[in-house]
N, CA, C and O atoms as CSV, one atom per row, in Angstrom:
chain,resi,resn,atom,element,x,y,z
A,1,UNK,N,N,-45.272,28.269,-30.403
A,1,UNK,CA,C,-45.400,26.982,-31.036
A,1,UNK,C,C,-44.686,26.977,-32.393
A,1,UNK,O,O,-44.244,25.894,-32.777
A,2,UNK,N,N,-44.519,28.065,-33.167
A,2,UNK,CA,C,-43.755,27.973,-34.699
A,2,UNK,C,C,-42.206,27.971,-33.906
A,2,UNK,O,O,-41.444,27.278,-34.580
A,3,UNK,N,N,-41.744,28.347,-33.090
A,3,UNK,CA,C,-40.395,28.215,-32.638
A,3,UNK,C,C,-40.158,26.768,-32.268
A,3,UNK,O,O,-39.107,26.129,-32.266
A,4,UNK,N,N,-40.938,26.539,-32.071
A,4,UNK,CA,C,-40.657,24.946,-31.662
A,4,UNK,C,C,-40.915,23.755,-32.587
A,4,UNK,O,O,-40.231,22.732,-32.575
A,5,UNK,N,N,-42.386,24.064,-33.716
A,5,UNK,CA,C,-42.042,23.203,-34.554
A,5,UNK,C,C,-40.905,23.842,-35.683
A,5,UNK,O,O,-40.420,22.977,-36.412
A,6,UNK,N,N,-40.483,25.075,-35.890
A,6,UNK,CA,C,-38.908,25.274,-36.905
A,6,UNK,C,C,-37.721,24.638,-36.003
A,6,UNK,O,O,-36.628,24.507,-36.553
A,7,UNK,N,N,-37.829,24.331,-34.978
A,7,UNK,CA,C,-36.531,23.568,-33.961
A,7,UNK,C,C,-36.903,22.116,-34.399
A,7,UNK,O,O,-36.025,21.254,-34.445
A,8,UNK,N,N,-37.766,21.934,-34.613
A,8,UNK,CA,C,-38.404,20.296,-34.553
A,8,UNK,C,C,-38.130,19.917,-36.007
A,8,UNK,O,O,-38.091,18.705,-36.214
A,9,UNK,N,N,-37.908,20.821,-37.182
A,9,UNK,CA,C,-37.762,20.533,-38.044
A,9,UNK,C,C,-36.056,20.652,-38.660
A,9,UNK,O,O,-35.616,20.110,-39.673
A,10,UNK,N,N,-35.288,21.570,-37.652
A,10,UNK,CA,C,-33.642,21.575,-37.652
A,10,UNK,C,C,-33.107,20.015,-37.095
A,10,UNK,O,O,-32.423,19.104,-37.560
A,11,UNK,N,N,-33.706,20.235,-36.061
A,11,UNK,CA,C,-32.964,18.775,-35.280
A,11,UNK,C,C,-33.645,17.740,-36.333
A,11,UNK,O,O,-32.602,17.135,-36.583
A,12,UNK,N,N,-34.316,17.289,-36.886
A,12,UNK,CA,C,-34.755,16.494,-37.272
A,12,UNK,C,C,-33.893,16.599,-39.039
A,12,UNK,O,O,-33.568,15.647,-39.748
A,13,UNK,N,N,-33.730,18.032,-39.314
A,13,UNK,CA,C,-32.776,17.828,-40.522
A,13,UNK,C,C,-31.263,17.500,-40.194
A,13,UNK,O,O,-30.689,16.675,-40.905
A,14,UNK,N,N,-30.554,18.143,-39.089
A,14,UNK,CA,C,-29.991,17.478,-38.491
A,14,UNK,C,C,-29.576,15.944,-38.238
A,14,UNK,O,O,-28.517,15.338,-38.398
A,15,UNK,N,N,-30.693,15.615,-37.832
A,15,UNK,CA,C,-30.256,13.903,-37.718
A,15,UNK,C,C,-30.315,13.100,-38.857
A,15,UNK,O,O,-29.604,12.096,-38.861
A,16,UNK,N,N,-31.198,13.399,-40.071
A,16,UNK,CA,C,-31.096,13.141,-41.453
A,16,UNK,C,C,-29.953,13.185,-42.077
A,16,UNK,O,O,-29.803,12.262,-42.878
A,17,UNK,N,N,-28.782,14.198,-41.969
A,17,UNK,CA,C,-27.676,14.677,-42.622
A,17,UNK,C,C,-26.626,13.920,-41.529
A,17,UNK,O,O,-25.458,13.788,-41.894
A,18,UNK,N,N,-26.893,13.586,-40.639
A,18,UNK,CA,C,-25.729,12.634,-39.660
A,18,UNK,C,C,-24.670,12.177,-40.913
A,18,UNK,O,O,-23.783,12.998,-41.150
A,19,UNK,N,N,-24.680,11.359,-41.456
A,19,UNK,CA,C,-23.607,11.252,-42.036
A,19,UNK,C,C,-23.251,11.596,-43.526
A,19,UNK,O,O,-22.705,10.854,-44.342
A,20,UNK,N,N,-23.842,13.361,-43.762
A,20,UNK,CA,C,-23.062,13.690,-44.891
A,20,UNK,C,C,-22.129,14.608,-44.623
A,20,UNK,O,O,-22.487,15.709,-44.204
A,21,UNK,N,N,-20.795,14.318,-44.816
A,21,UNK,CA,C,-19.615,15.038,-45.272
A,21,UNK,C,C,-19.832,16.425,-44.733
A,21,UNK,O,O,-21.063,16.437,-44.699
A,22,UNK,N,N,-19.538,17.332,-44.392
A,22,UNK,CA,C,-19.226,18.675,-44.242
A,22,UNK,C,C,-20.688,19.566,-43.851
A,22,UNK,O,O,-20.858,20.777,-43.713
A,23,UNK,N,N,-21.447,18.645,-43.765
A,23,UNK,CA,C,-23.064,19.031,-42.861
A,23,UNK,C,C,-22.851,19.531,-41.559
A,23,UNK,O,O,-22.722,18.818,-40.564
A,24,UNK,N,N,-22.806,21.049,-41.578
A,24,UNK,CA,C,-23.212,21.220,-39.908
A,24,UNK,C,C,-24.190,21.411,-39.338
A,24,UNK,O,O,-25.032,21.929,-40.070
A,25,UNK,N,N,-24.617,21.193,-38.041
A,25,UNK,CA,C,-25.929,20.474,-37.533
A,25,UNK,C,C,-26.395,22.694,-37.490
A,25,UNK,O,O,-25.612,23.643,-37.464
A,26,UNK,N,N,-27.898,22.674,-37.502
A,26,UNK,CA,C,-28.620,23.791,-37.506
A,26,UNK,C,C,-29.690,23.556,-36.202
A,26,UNK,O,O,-30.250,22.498,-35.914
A,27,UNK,N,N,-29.820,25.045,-35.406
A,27,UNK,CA,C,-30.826,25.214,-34.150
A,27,UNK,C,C,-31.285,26.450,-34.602
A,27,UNK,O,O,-30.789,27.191,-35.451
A,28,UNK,N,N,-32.380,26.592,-33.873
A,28,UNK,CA,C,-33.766,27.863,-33.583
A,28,UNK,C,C,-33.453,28.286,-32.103
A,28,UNK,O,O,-32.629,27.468,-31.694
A,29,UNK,N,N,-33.584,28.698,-31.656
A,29,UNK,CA,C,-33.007,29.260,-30.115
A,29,UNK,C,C,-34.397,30.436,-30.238
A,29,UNK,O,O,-34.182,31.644,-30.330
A,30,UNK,N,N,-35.653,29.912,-30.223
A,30,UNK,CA,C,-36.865,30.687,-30.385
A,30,UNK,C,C,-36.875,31.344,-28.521
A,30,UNK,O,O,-37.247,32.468,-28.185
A,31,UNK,N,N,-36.448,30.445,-27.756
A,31,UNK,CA,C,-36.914,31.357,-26.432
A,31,UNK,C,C,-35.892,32.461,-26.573
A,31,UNK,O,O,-36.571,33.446,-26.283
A,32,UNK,N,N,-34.931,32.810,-26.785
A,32,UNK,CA,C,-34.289,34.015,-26.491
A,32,UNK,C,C,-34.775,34.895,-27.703
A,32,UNK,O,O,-34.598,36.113,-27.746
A,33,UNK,N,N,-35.298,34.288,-28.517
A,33,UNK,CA,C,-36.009,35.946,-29.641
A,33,UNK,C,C,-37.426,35.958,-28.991
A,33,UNK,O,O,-38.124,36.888,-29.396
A,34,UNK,N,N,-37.926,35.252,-28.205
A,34,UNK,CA,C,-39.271,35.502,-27.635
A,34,UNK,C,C,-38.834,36.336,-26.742
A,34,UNK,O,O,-39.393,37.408,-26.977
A,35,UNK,N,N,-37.897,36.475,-25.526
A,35,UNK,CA,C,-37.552,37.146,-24.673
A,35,UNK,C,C,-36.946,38.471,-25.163
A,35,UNK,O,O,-36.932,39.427,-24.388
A,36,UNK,N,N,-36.493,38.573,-26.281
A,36,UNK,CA,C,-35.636,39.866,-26.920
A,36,UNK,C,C,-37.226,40.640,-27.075
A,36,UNK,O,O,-37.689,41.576,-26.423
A,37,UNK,N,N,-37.731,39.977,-28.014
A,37,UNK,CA,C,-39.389,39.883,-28.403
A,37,UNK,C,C,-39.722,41.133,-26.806
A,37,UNK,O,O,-39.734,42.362,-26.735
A,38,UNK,N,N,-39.892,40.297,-26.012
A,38,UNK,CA,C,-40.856,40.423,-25.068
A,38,UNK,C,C,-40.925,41.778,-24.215
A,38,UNK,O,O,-41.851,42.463,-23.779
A,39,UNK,N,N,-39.470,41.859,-24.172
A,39,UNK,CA,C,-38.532,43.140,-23.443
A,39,UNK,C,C,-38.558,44.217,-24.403
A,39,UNK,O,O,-38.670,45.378,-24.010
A,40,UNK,N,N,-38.482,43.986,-25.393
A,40,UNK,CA,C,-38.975,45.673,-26.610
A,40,UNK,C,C,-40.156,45.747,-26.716
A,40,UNK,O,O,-40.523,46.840,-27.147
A,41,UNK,N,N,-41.168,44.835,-26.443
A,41,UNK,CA,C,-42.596,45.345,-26.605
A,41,UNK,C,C,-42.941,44.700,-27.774
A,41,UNK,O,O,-43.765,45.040,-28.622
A,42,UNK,N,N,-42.343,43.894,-27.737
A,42,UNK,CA,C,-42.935,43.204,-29.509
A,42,UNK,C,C,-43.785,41.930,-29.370
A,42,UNK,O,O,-43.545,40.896,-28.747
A,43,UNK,N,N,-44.994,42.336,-30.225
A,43,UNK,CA,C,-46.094,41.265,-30.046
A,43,UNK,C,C,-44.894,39.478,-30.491
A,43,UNK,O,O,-43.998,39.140,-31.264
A,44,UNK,N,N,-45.668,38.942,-29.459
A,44,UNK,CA,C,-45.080,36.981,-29.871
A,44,UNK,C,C,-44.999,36.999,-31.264
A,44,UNK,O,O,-44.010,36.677,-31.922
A,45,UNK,N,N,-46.237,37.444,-31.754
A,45,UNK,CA,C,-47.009,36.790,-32.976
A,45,UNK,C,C,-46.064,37.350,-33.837
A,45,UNK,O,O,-45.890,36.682,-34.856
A,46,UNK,N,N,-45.153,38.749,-33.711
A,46,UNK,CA,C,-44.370,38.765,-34.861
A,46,UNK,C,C,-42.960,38.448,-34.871
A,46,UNK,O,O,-42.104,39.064,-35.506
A,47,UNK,N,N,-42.785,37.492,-34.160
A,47,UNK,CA,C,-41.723,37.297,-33.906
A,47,UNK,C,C,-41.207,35.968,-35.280
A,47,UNK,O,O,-41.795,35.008,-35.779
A,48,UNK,N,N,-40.034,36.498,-35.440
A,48,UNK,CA,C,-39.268,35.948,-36.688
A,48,UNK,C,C,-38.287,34.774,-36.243
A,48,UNK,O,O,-37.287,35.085,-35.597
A,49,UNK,N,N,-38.440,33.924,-36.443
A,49,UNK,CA,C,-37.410,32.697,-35.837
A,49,UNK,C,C,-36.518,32.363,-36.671
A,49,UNK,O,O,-37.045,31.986,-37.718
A,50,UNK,N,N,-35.109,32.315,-36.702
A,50,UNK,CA,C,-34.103,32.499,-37.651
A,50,UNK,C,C,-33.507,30.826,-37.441
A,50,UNK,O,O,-33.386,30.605,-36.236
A,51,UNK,N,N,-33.279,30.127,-37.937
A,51,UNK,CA,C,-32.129,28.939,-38.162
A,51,UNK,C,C,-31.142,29.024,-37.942
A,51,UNK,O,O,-30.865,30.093,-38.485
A,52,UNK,N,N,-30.136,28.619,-37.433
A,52,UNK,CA,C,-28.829,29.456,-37.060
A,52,UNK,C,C,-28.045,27.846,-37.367
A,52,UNK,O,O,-28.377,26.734,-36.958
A,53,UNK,N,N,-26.697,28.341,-38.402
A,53,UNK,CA,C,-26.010,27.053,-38.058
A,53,UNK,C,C,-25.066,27.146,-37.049
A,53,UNK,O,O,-24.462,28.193,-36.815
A,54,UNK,N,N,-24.881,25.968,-36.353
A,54,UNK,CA,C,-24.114,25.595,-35.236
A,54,UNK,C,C,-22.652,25.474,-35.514
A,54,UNK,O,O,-22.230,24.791,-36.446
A,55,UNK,N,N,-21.936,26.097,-34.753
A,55,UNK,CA,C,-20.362,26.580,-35.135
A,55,UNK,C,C,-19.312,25.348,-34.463
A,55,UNK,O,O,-18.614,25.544,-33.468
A,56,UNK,N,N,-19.362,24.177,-35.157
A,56,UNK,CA,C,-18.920,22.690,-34.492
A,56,UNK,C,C,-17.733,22.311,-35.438
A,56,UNK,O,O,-17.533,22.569,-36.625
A,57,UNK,N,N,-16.892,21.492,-34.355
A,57,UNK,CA,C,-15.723,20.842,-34.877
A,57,UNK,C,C,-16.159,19.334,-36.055
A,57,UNK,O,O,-17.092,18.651,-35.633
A,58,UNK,N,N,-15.626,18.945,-37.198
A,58,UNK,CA,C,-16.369,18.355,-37.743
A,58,UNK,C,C,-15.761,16.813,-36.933
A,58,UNK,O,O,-14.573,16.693,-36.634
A,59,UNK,N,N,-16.547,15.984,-36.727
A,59,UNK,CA,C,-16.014,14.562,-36.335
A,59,UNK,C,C,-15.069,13.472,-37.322
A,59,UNK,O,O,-14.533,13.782,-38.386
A,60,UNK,N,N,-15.037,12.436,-36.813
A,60,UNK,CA,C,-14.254,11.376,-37.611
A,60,UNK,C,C,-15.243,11.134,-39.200
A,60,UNK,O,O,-14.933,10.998,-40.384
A,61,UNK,N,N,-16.370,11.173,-38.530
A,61,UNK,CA,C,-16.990,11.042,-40.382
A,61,UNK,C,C,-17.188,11.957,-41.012
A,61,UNK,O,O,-18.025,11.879,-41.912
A,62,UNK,N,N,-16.344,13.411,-40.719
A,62,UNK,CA,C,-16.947,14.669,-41.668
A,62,UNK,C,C,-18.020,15.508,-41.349
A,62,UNK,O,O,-18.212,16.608,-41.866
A,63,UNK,N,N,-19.011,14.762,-40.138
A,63,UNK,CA,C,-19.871,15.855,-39.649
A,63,UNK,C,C,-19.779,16.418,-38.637
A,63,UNK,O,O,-18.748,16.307,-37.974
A,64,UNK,N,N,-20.800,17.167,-38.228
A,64,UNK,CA,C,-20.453,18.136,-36.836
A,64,UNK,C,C,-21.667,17.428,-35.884
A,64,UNK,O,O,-21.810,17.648,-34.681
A,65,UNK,N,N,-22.486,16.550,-36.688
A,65,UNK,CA,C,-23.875,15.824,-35.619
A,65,UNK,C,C,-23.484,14.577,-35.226
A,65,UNK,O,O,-23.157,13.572,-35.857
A,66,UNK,N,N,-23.615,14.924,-33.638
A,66,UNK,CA,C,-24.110,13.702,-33.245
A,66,UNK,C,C,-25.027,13.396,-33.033
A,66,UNK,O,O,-25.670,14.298,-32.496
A,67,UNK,N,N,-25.652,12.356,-33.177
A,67,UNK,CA,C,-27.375,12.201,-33.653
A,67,UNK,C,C,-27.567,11.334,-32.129
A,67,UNK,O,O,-28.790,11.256,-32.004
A,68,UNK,N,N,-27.041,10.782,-31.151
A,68,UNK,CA,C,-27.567,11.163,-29.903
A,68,UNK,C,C,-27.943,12.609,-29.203
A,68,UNK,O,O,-29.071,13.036,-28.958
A,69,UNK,N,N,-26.833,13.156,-28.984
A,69,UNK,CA,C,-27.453,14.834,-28.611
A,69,UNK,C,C,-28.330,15.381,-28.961
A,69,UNK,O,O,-29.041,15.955,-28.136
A,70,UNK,N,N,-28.706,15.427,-30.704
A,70,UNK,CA,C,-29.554,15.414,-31.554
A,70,UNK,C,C,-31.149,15.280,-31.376
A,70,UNK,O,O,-32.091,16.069,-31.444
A,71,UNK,N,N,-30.990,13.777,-31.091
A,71,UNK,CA,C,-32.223,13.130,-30.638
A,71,UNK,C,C,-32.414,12.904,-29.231
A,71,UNK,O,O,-33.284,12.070,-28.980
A,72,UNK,N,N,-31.659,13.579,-27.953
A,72,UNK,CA,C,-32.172,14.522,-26.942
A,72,UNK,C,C,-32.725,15.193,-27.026
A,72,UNK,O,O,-33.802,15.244,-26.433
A,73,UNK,N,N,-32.196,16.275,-27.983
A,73,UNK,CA,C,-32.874,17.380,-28.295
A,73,UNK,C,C,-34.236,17.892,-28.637
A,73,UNK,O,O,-34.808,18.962,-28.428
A,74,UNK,N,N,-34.755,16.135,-29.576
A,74,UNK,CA,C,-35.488,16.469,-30.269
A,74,UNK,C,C,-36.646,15.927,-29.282
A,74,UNK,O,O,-37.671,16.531,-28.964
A,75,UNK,N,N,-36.330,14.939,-28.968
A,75,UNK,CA,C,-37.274,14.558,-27.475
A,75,UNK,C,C,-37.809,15.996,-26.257
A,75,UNK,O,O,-38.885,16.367,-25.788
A,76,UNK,N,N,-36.661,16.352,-26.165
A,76,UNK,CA,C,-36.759,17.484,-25.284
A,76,UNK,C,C,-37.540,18.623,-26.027
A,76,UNK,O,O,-38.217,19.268,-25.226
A,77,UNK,N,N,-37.632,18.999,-27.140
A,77,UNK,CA,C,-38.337,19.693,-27.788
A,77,UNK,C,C,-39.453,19.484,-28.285
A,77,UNK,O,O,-40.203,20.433,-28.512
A,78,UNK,N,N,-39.872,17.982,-28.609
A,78,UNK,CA,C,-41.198,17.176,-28.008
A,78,UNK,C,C,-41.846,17.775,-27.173
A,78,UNK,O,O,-42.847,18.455,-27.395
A,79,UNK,N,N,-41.197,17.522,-25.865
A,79,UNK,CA,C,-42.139,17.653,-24.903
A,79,UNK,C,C,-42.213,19.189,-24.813
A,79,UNK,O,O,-43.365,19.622,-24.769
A,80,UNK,N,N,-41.544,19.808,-24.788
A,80,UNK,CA,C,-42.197,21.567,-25.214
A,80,UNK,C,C,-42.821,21.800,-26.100
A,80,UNK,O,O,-43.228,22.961,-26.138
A,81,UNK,N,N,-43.180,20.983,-27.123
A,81,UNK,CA,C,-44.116,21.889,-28.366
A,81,UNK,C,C,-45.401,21.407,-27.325
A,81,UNK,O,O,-46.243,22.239,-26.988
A,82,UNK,N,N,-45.483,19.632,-26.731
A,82,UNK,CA,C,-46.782,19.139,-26.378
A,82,UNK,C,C,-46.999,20.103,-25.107
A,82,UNK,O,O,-48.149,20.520,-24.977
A,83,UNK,N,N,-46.195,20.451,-24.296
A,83,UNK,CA,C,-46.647,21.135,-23.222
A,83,UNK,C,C,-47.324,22.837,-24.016
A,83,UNK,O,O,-48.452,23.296,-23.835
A,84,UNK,N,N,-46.257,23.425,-24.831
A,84,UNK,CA,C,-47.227,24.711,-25.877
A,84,UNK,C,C,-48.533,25.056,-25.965
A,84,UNK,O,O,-49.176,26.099,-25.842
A,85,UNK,N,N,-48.937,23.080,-26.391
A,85,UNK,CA,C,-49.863,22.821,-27.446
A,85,UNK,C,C,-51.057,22.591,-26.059
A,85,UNK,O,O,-52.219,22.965,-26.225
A,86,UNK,N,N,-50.632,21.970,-24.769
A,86,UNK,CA,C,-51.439,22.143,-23.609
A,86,UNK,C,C,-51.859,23.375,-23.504
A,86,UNK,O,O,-53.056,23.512,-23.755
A,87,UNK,N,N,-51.141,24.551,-23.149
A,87,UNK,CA,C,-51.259,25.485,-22.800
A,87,UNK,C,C,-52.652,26.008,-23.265
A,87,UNK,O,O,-53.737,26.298,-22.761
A,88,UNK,N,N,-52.013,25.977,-24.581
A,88,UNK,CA,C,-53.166,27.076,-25.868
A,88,UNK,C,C,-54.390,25.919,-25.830
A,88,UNK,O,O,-55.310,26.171,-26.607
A,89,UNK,N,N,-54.510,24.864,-25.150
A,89,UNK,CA,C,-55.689,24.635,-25.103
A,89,UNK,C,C,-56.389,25.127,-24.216
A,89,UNK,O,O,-57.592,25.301,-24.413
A,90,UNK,N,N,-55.743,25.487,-22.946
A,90,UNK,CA,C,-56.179,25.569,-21.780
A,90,UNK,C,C,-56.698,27.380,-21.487
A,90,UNK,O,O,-57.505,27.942,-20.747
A,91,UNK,N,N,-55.655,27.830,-22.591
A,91,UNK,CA,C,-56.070,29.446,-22.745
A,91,UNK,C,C,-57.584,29.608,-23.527
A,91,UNK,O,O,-58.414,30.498,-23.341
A,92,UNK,N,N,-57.666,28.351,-24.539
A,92,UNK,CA,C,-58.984,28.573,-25.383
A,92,UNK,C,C,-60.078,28.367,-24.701
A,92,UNK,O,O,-61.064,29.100,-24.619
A,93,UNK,N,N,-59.792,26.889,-23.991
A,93,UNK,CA,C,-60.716,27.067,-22.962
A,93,UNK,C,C,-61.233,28.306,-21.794
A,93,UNK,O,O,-62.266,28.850,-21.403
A,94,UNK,N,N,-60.277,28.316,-21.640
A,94,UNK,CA,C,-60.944,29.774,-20.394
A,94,UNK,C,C,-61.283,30.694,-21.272
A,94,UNK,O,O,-61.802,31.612,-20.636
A,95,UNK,N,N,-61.268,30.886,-22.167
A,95,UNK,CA,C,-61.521,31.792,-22.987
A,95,UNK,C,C,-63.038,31.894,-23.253
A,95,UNK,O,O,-63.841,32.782,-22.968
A,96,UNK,N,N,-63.186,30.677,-23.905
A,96,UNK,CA,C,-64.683,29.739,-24.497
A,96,UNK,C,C,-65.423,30.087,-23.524
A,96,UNK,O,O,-66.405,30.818,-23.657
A,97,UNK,N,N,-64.917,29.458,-22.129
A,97,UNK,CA,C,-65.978,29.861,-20.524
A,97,UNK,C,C,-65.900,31.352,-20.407
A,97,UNK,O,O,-66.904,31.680,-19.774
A,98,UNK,N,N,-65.357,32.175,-20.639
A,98,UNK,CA,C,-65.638,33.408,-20.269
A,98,UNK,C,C,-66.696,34.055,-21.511
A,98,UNK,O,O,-67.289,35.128,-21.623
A,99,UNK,N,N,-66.622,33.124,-22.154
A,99,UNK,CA,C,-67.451,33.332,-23.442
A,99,UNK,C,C,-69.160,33.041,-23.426
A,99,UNK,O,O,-70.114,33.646,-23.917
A,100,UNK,N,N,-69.024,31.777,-22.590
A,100,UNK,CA,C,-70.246,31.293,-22.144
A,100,UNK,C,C,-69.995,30.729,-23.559
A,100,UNK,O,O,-70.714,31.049,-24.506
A,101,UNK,N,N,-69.299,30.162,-23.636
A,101,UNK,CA,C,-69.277,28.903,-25.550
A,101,UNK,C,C,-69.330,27.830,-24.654
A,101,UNK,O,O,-68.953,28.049,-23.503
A,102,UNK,N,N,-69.859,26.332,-25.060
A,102,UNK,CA,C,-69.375,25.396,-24.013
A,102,UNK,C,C,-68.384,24.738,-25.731
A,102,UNK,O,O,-68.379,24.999,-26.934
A,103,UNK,N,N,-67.602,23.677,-24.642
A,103,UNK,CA,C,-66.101,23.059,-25.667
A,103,UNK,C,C,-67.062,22.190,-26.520
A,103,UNK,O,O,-68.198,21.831,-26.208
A,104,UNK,N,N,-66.401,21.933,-27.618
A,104,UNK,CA,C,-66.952,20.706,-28.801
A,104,UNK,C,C,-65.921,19.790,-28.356
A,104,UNK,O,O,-65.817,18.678,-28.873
């Protein structure tokens, strides 16, 4: 879930900077350090999510965003933080029941 809201917060700086001058657009690419993560044995939880700027031709107005793709993106990354944010409910829950807690 921090990989996805630091993506949620690139694309979204991203589409803010759409039209300044020499702004290139920035991504989190958190599933492949979760998977690097996962394959060395390294707990999720310490996993470090880096910003990476995006290596783009600049357009007719000086930037490298297009704030359609952008705001695909950010939709699409929507619905992965909310599906995340399902999950870890659904883990707490079974959790709670194996707990004999009942939910608030």
């Amino acid at each position: 879930m921090r990989g996805a809201w630091q993506r949620q917060t690139a694309l979204t700086n991203n589409i803010a900077n759409a039209d300044t001058p020499g702004y290139r657009p920035q991504e989190v690419s958190f599933e492949s350090a979760l998977q690097g993560a996962v394959s060395a044995g390294i707990s999720p939880s310490e996993v470090q999510f880096q910003t990476q700027t995006e290596p783009i031709e600049a357009g007719p107005n000086g930037t490298g965003v297009s704030v359609d793709q952008e705001s695909a993106k950010l939709a699409e990354n929507g619905l992965d933080y909310q599906a995340l944010t399902q999950v870890a409910g659904a883990r707490n829950d079974i959790i709670r029941s194996a707990m004999g807690v009942s939910g608030a």
